[in-house]
C-alpha positions as CSV (number, residue, x, y, z in Angstrom):
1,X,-123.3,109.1,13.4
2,X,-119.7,109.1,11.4
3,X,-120.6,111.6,8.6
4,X,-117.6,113.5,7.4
5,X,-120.0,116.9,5.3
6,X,-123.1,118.7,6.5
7,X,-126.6,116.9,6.1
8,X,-129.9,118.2,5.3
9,X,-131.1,118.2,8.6
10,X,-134.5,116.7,8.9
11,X,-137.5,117.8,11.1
12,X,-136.6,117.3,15.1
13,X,-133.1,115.6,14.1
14,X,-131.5,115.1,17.8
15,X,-128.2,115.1,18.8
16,X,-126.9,113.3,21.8
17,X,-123.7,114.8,23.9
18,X,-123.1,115.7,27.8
19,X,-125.0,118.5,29.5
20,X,-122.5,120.4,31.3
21,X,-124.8,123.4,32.1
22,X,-128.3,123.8,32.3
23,X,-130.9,125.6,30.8
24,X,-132.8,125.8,27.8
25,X,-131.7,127.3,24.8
26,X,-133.5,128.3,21.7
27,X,-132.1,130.3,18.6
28,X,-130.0,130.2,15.6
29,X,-126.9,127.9,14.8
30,X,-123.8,129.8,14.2
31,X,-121.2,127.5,12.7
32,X,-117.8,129.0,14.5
33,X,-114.2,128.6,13.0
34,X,-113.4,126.8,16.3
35,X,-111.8,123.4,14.4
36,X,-108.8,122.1,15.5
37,X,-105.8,123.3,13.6
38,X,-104.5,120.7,10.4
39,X,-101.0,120.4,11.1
40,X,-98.8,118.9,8.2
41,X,-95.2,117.7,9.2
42,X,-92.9,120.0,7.4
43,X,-89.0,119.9,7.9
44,X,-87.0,123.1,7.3
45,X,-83.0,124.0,6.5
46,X,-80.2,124.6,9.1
47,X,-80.2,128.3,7.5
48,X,-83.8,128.9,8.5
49,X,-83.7,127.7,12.5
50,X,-83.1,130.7,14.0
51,X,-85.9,132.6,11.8
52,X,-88.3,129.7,12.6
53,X,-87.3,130.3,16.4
54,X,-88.2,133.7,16.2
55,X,-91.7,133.3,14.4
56,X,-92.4,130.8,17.4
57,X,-91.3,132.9,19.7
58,X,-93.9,136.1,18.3
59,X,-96.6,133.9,18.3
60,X,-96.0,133.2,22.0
61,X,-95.7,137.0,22.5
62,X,-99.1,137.8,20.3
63,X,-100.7,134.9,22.4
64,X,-99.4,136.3,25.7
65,X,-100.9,139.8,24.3
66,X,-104.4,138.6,23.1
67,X,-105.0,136.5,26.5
68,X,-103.9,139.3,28.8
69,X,-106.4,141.8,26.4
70,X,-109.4,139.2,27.2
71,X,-108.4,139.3,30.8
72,X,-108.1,143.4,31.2
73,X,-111.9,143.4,29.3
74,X,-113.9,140.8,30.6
75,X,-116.5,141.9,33.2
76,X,-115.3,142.9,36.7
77,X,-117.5,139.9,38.1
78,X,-115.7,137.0,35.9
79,X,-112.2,138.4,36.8
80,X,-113.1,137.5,40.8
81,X,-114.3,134.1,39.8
82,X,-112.4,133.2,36.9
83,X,-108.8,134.9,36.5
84,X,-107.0,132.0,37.7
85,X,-108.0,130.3,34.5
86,X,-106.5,132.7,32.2
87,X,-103.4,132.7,34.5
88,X,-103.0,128.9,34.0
89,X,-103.1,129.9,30.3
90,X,-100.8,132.1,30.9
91,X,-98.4,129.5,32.5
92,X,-99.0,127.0,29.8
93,X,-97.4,129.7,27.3
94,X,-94.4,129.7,29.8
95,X,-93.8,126.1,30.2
96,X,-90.7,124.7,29.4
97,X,-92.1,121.6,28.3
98,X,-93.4,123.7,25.6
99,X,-91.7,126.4,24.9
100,X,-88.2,124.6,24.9
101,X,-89.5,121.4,23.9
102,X,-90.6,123.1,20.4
103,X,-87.4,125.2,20.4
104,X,-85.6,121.9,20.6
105,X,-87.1,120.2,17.9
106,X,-86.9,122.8,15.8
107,X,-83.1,123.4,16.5
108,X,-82.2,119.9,16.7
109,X,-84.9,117.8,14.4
110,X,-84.8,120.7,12.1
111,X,-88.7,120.9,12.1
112,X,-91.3,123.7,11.2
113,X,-92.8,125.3,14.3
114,X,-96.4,124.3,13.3
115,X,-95.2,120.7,13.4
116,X,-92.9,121.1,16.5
117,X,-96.0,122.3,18.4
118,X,-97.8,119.7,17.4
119,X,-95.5,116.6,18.5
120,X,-95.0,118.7,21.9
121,X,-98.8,119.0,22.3
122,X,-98.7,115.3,21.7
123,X,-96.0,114.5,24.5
124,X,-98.5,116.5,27.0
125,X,-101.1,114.0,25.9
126,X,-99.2,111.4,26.7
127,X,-98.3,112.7,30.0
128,X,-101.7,114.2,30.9
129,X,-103.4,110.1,29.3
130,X,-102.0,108.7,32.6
131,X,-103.2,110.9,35.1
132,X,-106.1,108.7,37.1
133,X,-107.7,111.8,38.4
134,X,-110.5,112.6,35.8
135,X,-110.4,116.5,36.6
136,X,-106.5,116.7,36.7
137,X,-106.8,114.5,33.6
138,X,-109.3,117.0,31.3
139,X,-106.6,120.0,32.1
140,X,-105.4,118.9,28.7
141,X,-108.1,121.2,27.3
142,X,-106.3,123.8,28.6
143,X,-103.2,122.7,26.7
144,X,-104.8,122.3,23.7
145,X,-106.5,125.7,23.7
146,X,-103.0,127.2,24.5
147,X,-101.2,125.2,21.6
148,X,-104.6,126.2,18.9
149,X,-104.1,129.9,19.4
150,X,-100.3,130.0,19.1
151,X,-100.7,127.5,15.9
152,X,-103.3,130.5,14.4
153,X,-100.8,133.2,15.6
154,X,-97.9,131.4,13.3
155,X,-100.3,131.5,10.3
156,X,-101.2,135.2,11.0
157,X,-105.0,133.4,10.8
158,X,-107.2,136.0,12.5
159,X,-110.8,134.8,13.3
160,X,-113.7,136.0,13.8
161,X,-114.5,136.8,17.6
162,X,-117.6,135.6,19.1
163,X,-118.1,139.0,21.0
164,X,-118.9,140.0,17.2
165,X,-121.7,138.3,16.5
166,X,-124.2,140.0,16.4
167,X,-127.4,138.0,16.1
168,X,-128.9,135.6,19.3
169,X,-126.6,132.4,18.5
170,X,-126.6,128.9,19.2
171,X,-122.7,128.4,18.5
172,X,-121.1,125.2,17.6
173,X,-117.6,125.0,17.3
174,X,-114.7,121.8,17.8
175,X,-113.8,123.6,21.0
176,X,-114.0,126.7,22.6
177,X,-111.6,127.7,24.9
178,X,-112.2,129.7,28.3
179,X,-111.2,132.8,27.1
180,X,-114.1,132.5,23.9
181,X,-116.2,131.7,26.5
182,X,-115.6,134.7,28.8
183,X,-116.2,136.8,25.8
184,X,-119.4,135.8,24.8
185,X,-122.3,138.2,24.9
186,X,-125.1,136.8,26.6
187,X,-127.6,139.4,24.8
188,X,-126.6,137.9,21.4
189,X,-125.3,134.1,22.3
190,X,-127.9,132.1,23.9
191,X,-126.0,128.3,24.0
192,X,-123.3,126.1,22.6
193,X,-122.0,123.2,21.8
194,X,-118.6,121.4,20.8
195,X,-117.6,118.6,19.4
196,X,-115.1,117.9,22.4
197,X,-115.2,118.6,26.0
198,X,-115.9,117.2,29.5
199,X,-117.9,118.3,32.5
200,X,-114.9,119.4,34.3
201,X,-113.2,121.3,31.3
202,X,-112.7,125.3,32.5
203,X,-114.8,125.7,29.7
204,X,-117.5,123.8,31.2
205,X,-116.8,125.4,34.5
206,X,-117.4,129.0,32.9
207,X,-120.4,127.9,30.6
208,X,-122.2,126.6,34.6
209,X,-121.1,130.3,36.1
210,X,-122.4,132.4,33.8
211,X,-125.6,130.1,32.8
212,X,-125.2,129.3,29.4
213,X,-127.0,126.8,28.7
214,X,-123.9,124.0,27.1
215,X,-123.3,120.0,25.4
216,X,-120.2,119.1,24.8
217,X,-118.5,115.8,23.5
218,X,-121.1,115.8,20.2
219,X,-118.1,113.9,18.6
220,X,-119.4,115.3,15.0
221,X,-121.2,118.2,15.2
222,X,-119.4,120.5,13.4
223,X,-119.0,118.0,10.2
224,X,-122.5,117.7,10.1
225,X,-124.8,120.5,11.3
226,X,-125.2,123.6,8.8
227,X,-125.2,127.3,9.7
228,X,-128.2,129.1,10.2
229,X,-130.6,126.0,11.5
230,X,-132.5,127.1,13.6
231,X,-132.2,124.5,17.1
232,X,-133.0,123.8,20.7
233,X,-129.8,122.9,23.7
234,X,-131.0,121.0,27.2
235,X,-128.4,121.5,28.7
236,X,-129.5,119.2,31.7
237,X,-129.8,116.3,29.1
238,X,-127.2,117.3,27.1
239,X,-129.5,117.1,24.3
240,X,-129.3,119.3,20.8
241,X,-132.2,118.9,18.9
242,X,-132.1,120.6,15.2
243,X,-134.7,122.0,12.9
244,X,-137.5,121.5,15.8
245,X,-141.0,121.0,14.9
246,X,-143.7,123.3,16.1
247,X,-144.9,120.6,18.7
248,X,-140.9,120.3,19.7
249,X,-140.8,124.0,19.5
250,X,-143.4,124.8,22.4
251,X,-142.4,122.0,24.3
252,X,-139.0,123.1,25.2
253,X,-140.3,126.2,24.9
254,X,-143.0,125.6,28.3
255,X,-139.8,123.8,29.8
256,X,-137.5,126.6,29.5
257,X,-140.1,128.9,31.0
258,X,-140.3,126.4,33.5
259,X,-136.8,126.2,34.3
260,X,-136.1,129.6,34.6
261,X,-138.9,129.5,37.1
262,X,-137.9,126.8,39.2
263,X,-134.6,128.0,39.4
264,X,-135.4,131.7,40.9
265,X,-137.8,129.5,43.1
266,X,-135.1,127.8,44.3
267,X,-132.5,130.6,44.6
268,X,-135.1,132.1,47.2
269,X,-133.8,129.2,49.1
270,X,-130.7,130.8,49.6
271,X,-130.9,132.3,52.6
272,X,-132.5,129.5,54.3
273,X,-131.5,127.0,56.3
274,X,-131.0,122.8,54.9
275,X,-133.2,122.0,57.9
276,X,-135.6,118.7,57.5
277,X,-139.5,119.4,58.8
278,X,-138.3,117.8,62.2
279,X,-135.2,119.6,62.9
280,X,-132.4,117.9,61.4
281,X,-129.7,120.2,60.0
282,X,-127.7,119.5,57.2
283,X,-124.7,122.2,56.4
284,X,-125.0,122.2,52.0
285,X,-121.2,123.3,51.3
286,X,-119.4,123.3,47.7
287,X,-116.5,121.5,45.9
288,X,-114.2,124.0,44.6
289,X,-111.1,124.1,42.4
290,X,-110.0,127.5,43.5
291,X,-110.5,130.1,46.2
292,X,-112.7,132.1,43.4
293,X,-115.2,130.0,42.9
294,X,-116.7,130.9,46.1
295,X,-118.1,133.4,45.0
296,X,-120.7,131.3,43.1
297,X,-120.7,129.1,46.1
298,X,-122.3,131.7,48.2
299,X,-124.6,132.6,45.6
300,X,-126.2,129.2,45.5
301,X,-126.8,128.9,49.3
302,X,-123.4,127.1,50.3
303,X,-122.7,127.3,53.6
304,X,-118.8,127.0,53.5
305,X,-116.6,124.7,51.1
306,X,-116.9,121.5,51.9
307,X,-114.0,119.8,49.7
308,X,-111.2,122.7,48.3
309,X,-109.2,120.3,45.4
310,X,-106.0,121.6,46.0
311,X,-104.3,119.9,42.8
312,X,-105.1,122.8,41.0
313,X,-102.1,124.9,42.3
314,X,-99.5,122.2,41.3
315,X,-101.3,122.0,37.6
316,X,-99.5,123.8,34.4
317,X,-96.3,124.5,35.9
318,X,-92.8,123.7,36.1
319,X,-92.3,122.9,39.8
320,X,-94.6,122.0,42.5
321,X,-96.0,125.6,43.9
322,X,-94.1,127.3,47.1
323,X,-95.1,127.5,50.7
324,X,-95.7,131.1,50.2
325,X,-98.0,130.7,47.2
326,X,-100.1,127.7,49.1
327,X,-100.4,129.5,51.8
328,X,-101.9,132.7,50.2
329,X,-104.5,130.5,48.1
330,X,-105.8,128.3,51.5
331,X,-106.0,132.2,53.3
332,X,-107.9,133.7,50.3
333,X,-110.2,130.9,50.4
334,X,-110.8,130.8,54.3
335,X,-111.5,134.6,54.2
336,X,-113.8,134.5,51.3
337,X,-115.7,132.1,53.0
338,X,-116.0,133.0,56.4
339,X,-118.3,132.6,59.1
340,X,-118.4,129.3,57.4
341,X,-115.7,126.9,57.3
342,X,-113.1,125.4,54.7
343,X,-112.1,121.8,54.5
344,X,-108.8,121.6,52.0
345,X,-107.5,118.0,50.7
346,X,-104.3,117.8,50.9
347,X,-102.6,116.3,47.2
348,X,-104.6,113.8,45.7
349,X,-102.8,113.0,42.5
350,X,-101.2,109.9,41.8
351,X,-97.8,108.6,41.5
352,X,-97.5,110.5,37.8
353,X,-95.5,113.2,36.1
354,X,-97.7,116.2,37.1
355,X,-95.4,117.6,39.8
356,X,-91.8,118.6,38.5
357,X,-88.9,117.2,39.7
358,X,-90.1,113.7,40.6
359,X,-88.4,110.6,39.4
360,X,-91.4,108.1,39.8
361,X,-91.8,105.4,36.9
362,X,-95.2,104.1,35.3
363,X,-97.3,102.3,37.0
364,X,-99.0,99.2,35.5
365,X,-102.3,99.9,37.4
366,X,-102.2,103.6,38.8
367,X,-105.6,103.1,40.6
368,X,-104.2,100.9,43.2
369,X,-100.8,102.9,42.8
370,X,-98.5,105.9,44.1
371,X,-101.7,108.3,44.6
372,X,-103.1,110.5,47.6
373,X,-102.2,110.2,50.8
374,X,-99.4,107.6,49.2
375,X,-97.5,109.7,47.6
376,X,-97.9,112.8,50.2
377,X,-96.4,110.0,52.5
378,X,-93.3,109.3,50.3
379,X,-93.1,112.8,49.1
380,X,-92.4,113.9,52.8
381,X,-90.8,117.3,51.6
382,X,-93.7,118.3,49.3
383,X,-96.0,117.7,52.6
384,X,-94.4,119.1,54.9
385,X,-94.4,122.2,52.4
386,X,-98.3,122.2,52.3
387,X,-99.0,121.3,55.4
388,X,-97.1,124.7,56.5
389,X,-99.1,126.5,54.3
390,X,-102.4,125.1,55.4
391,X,-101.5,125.5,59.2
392,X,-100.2,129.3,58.2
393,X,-103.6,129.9,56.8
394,X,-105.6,128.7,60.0
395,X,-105.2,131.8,61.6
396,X,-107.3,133.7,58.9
397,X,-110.2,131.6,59.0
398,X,-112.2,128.3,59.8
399,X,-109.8,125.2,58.6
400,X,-110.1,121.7,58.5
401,X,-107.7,119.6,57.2
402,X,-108.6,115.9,55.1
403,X,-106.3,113.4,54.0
404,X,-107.5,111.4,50.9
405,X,-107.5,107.6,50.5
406,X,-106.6,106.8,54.0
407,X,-106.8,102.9,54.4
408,X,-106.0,102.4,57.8
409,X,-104.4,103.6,61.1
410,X,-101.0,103.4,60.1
411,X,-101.6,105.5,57.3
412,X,-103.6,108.1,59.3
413,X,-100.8,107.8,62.4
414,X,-98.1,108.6,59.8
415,X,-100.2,111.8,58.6
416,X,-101.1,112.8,62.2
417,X,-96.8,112.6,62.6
418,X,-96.1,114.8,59.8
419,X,-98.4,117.1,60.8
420,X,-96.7,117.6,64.5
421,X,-93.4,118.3,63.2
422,X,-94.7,121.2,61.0
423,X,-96.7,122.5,63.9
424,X,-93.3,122.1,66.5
425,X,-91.5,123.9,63.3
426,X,-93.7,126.3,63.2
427,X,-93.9,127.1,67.1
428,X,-89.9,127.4,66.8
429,X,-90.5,130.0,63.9
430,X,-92.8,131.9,66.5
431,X,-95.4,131.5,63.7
432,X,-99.0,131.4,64.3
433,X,-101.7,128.6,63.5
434,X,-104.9,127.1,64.6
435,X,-103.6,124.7,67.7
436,X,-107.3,123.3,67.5
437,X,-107.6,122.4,63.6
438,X,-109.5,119.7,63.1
439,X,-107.8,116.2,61.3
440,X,-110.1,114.5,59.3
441,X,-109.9,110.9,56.6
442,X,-111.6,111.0,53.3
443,X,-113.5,107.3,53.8
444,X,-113.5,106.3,49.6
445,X,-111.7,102.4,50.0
446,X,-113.5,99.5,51.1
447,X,-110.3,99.1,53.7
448,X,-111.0,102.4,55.5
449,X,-115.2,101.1,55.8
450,X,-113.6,98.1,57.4
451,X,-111.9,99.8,60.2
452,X,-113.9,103.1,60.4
453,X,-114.6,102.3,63.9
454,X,-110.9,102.4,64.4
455,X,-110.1,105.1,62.5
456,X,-113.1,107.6,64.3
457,X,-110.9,106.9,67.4
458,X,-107.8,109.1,66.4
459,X,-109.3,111.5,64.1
460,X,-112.1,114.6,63.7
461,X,-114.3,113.9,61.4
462,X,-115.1,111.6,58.1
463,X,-115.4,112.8,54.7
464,X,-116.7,110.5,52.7
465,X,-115.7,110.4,48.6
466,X,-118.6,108.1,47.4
467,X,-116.9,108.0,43.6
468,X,-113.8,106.2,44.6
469,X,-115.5,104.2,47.3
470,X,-118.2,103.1,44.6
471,X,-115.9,102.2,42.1
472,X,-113.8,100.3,44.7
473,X,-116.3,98.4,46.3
474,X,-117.9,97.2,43.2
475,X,-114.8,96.7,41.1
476,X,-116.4,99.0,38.4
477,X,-114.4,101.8,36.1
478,X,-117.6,103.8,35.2
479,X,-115.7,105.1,32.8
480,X,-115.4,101.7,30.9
481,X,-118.8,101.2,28.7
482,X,-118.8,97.9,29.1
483,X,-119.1,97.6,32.7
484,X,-120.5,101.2,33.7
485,X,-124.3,99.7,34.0
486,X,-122.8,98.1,37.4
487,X,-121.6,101.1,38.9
488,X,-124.5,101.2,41.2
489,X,-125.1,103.9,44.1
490,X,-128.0,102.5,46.0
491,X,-126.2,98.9,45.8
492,X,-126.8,97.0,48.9
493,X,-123.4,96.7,49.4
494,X,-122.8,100.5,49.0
495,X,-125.8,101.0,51.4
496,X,-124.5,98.7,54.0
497,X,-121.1,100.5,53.5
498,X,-121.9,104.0,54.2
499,X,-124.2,102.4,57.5
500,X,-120.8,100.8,58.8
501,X,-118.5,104.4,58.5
502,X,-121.7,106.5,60.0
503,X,-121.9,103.9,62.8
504,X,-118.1,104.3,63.3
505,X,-118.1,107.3,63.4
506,X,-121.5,107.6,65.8
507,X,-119.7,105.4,68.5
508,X,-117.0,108.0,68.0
509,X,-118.8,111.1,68.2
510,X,-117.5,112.5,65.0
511,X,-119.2,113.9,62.7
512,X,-119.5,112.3,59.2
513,X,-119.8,114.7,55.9
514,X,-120.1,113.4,52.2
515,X,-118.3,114.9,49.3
516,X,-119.1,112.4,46.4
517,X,-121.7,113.1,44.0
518,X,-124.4,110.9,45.6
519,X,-124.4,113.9,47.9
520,X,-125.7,116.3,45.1
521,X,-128.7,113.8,44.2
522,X,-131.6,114.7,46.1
523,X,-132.9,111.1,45.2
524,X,-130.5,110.2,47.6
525,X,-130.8,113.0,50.2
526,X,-133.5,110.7,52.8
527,X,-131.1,107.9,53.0
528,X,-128.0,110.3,53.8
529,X,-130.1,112.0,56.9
530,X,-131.4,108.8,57.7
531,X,-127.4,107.9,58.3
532,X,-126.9,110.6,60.3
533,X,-124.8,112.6,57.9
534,X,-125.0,116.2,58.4
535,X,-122.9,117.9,55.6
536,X,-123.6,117.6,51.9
537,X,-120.6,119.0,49.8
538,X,-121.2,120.2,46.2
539,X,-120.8,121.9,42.9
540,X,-122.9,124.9,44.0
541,X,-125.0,124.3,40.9
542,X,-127.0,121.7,42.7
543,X,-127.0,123.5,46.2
544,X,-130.6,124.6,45.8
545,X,-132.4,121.5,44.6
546,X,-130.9,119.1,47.2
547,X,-131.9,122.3,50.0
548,X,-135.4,122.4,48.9
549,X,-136.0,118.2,49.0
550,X,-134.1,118.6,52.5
551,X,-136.9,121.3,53.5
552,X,-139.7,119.0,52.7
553,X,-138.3,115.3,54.2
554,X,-138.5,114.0,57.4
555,X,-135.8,112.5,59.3
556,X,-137.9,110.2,61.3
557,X,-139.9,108.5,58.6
558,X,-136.8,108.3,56.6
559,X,-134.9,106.4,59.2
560,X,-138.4,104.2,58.9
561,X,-137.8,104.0,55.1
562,X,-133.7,103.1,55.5
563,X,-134.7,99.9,57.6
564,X,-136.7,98.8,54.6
565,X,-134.4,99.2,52.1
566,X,-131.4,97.3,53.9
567,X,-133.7,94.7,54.0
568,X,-134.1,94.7,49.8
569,X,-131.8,92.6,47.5
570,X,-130.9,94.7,44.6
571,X,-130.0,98.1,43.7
572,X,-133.2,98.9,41.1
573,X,-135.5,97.5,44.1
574,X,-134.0,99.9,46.4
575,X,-134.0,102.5,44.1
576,X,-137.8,102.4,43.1
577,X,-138.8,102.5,46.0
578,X,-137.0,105.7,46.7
579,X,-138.4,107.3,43.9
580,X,-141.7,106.6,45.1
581,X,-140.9,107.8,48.7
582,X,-139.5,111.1,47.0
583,X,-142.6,111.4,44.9
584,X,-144.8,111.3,48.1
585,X,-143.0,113.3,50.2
586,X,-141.3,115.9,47.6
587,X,-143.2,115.5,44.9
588,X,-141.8,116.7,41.6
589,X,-138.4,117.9,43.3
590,X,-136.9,115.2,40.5
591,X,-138.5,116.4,37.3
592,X,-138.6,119.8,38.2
593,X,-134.9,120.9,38.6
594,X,-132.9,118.2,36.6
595,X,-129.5,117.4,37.9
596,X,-126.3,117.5,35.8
């Protein structure tokens, strides 16, 4: 709906966006002076650059200030979990891109600082438009929270905070950034929702740990939706539902009650074991950005991290981060998470402009470019440099090591090479590592399903990433609307797939873990122990559900079931008739804890 000025808002009026945390919300809307900053082009005099340099330069200051007052007053919990995300706000201030960039134009273009902000914020778009990795890619958030609050600090605009309010709230806003969402009250604010956003925004990611309930990308909300309605949020759904009738009203008022139910339910589950009624384990681990997100992790049942993304430590910086600082993130991690263990990516970017100091053009079609275990490859300094740090931090804890978008042996020979050489390095050093660390190949191209037999022979273990491997196989960009409805998980072809790495790897003896979001569905869950897989990684949010369907499914009779769906022809045939084995054998486990 394009409309441009608030509406009267008829009786159950819904609203349509992405649930990126669940829950149930019900309460007041508060209209937030969250909208992106009107920026007019404005040139100024030679006699008036140095003075706009220095009001650029004190808003940076007053942003530095305000960010580092959120950071020394949020609670002692969220600064465990969630520091890092101020600190790459922090950096963002501190990037020369920025801070000279604007400095530049302003000295040389003889701009205003509002407008020289702005056309910098727009050369990070450009820059962040081509990155291929969707959470590297929604970093730009970050940027444009950054760039918002020192635009408001050059107007002297003061707002008002949303720690202030001081009745329950629903809050819609354009955007909010991290640092309004770690000051929220949860006493007084029971939801929101922006116009922008993307699950994997550090918004997001702070809306899911501290469960409030959150839709984002509502396009329009804040042109349309007055103060003061009262509304509902699913946050599973992603659904905002305004003015709700008294029917509507106890409706989601039963399901919230429900929710909030099923979920301490399934917390209860957290000390248990992912064992199926026969005796098949499976270890439930989590995906993780950083080392504090374990925390949450552990909460939710995981046991260990299944998939650390280490991209985040190369994100809003100048240069590519040092041995040193590698090395003290992969040891925080592996301590945190001890008994259990910790399987870190190495870089899985692509050939881009996200790491300083690389002189690597465009690329036409940077899917089937410079990216992963590609550009590690070419990059030979920058992986030596990690490699080091990982090996450094074996010593501290459990470490595995996986290489991303391996696509065949020479690929995986070259890694295993690289990796030597550090470890003789690091013997002449007289510096410690893990002699046994275990090697393992993310399987996510149809070229490593292919020769997964081959593979299993000279490595560890298989991870596999069932996102790119989907979206490889079946020549489908989910993120294209016009194709998405063929991005098909149960596919046969998919189902056929994963048979062919699990039976590599059997013949092997490796184990084979799964670290794509088919691993978080529990619809899913009987044809994955029917495989033989025996590691489901995560976001911890969807730990529990996928433990409890676990608890309740047999491996036997699902290895019965997997025989009869490799014999059916189509994706919605297969998956029918695994909703219907669910429903028999876990009945309600779909309905009762939706799944993000």
């Amino acid at each position: 709906m394009m409309v441009s000025e608030k509406i009267d808002i008829e009786e159950d009026t819904i609203l349509v966006g992405i649930g990126v945390s669940p829950g149930i919300a019900i309460g007041t809307i508060y209209l937030s002076d969250r909208g992106r900053r009107c920026v007019i082009d404005s040139s100024i005099t030679l006699e008036e650059v140095e003075q706009e340099i220095a009001s650029f330069q004190q808003a940076l200051q007053l942003s530095r200030q305000q960010l580092l007052c959120v950071r020394e007053s949020a609670p002692k919990k969220m600064l465990k979990e969630h520091l890092f995300i101020l600190d790459a706000h922090l950096l963002i201030l501190e990037d020369p891109m920025l801070v000279e960039g604007a400095i530049t134009l302003i000295r040389k273009d003889l701009l205003s600082a509002h407008t020289a902000v702005r056309r910098t914020l727009d050369a990070f778009r450009a820059v962040f438009a081509e990155v291929e990795d969707a959470y590297l890619r929604d970093r730009i958030s970050d940027v444009d929270a950054v760039a918002d609050r020192v635009l408001r600090n050059l107007t002297g605009e003061t707002v008002l905070l949303l720690s202030d309010i001081v009745n329950k709230a629903i809050v819609v806003a354009h955007n909010l950034s991290p640092a309004d969402t770690m000051q929220m009250d949860r006493t007084k604010i029971c939801g929101f929702v922006t116009d922008v956003g993307s699950r994997t925004s550090h918004t997001a990611i702070l809306a899911r740990s501290l469960a409030i309930p959150a839709v984002v990308g509502l396009e329009t909300a804040t042109s349309i939706v007055p103060s003061s309605v009262s509304a509902i949020i699913d946050g599973s759904s992603g659904t905002l539902i305004l003015n709700p009738s008294e029917q509507m009203f106890r409706e989601y008022l039963q399901k919230k009650q429900r929710y909030e139910y099923h979920d301490r339910e399934l917390l209860q589950l957290s000390s248990l074991d992912a064992s199926t009624e026969d005796g098949f384990e499976v270890a439930l681990k989590a995906n993780v950005e950083s080392p504090e997100d374990t925390a949450l992790a552990q909460a939710r049942g995981a046991r260990g991290i299944g998939l650390f993304r280490t991209e985040y430590l190369y994100f809003n910086r100048s240069s590519p981060p040092t041995e040193e600082e590698q090395f003290l993130a992969y040891r925080r991690i592996a301590e945190k998470i001890k008994p259990y263990s910790v399987t870190i990516r190495t870089l899985d970017v692509g050939g881009d402009k996200l790491v300083a100091g690389l002189d690597l053009s465009d690329e036409a079609n940077p899917v089937l470019g410079m990216r992963a275990i590609r550009f590690s490859l070419q990059e030979g300094t920058l992986f030596r440099v990690q490699l080091r740090a990982i090996l450094r931090a074996s010593v501290f804890g459990k470490i595995r090591i996986l290489f991303p978008m391996v696509t065949g042996l020479a690929e995986l020979r070259a890694c295993k090479a690289f990796l030597r050489d550090v470890q003789r390095e690091l013997e002449q050093d007289n510096i410690a590592y893990d002699p046994q660390i275990s090697v393992g190949v993310m399987i996510e191209t149809p070229a490593a399903v292919l020769v997964a037999s081959l593979l299993a022979q000279e490595c560890d273990f298989f991870s596999i990433g069932t996102n790119d491997l989907i979206q490889y196989c079946l020549a489908v960009d989910r993120g294209n609307e016009h194709v998405a409805y063929l991005y098909e998980p149960l596919h046969p072809a998919i189902l056929r797939a994963l048979k062919m790495v699990c039976d590599g790897a059997s013949s092997a003896g490796i184990p084979v873990s799964m670290c794509g979001e088919m691993a978080a569905e529990p619809l899913y869950s009987p044809v994955l122990i029917a495989l033989g897989i025996d590691e489901f990684s995560m976001n911890a949010q969807d730990i529990p559900v996928v433990k409890k369907a676990l608890r309740q499914l047999s491996r036997a009779t699902s290895r019965d079931l997997l025989l009869r769906l490799l014999l059916l022809p189509t994706g919605q045939e297969i998956k029918s008739c695994l909703e219907e084995y669910l429903e028999e054998h876990c009945p309600g486990v779909l309905e009762s804890f939706p799944l993000l």
